[in-house]
C-alpha atoms as one frame of an Amber mdcrd trajectory, in Angstrom:
protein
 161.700  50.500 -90.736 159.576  53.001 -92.910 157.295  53.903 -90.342 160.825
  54.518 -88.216 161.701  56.801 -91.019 158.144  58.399 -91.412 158.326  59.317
 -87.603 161.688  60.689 -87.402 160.619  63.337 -90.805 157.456  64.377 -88.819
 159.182  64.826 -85.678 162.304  66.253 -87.706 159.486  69.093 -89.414 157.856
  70.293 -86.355 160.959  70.734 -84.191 162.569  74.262 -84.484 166.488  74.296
 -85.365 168.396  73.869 -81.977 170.762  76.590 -81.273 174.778  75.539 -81.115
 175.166  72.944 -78.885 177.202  73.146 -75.582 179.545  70.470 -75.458 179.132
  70.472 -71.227 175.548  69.145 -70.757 174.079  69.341 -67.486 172.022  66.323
 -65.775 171.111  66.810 -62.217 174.414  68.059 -60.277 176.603  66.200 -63.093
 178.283  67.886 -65.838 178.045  65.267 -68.699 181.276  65.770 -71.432 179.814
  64.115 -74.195 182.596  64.445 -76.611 185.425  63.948 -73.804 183.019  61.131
 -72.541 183.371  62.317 -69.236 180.591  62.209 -66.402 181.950  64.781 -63.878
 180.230  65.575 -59.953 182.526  68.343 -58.082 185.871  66.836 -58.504 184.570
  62.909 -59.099 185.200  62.452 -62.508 183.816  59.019 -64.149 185.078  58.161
 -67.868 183.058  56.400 -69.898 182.794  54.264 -72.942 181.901  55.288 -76.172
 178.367  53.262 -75.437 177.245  54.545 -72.357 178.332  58.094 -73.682 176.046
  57.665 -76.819 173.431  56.134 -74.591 173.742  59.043 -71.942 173.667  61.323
 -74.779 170.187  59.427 -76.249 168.516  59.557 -72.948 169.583  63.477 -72.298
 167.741  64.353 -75.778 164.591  62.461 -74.723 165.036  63.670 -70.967 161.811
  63.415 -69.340 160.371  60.971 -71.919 159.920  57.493 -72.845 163.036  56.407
 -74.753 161.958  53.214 -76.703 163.921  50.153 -76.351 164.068  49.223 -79.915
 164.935  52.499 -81.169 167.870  52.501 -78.830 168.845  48.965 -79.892 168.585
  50.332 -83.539 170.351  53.419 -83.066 173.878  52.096 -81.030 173.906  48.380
 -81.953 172.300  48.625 -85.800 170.073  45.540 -84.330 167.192  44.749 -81.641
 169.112  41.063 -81.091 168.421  39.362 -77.598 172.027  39.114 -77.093 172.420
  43.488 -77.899 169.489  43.687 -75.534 171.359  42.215 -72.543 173.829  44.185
 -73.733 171.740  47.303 -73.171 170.700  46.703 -69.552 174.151  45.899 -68.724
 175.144  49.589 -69.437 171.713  51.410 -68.335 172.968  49.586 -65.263 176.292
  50.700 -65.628 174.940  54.591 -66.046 172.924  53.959 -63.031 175.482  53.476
 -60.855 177.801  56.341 -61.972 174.633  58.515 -61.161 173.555  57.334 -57.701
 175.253  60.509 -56.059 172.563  62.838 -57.276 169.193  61.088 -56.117 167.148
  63.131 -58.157 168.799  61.933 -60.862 167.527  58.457 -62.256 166.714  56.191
 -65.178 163.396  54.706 -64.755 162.317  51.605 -66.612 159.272  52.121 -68.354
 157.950  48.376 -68.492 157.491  47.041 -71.726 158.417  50.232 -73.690 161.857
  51.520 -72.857 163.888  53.721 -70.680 162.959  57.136 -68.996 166.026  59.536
 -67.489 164.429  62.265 -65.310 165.551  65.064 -62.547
């Protein structure tokens, strides 16, 4: 946990401040709602649960990167638990499928290590 901690104040010191964030985030051709929880493609509109919004949200900040498995686990379920990490490929599974109609939009596993969302 205090290396955890020691990572997220280095990372925290070296990032600029972020300007006001948008509340419409764009992934691919989707417009992701984050606090509506809405996924949206042209008129297809998918509504999601508070999880797969927060986990959306996780792997939009760390787009193009290696999103650990742990720290997700840590982050939405307070745990790393077997049980919370079936839990967790049931919904990347879940996010998956609501993104299939853009195929440049995917969530690659990263074996061993996490989660990767890319387009």
């Amino acid at each position: 946990m205090d290396e955890l901690i020691v990572r997220i104040k280095a990372r925290l010191s070296t990032t600029p401040p972020a300007a006001a964030p948008s509340a419409v985030l764009t992934i691919g051709r989707y417009e992701f709602d984050h606090p509506r929880q809405r996924l949206l493609l042209g008129t297809h509109e998918e509504v999601l649960t508070h999880r797969e919004a927060e986990l959306l949200k996780c792997l939009y900040d760390q787009r193009n990167q290696v999103l650990e498995r742990a720290t997700v686990l840590q982050e939405l379920w307070g745990n790393d638990s077997f049980f919370n990490g079936r839990s967790l490929d049931v919904f990347i599974t879940r996010l998956r499928r609501y993104l299939k109609d853009d195929p440049q939009v995917q969530i690659v596993n990263v074996r061993g290590i996490g989660y990767k969302l890319i387009w």
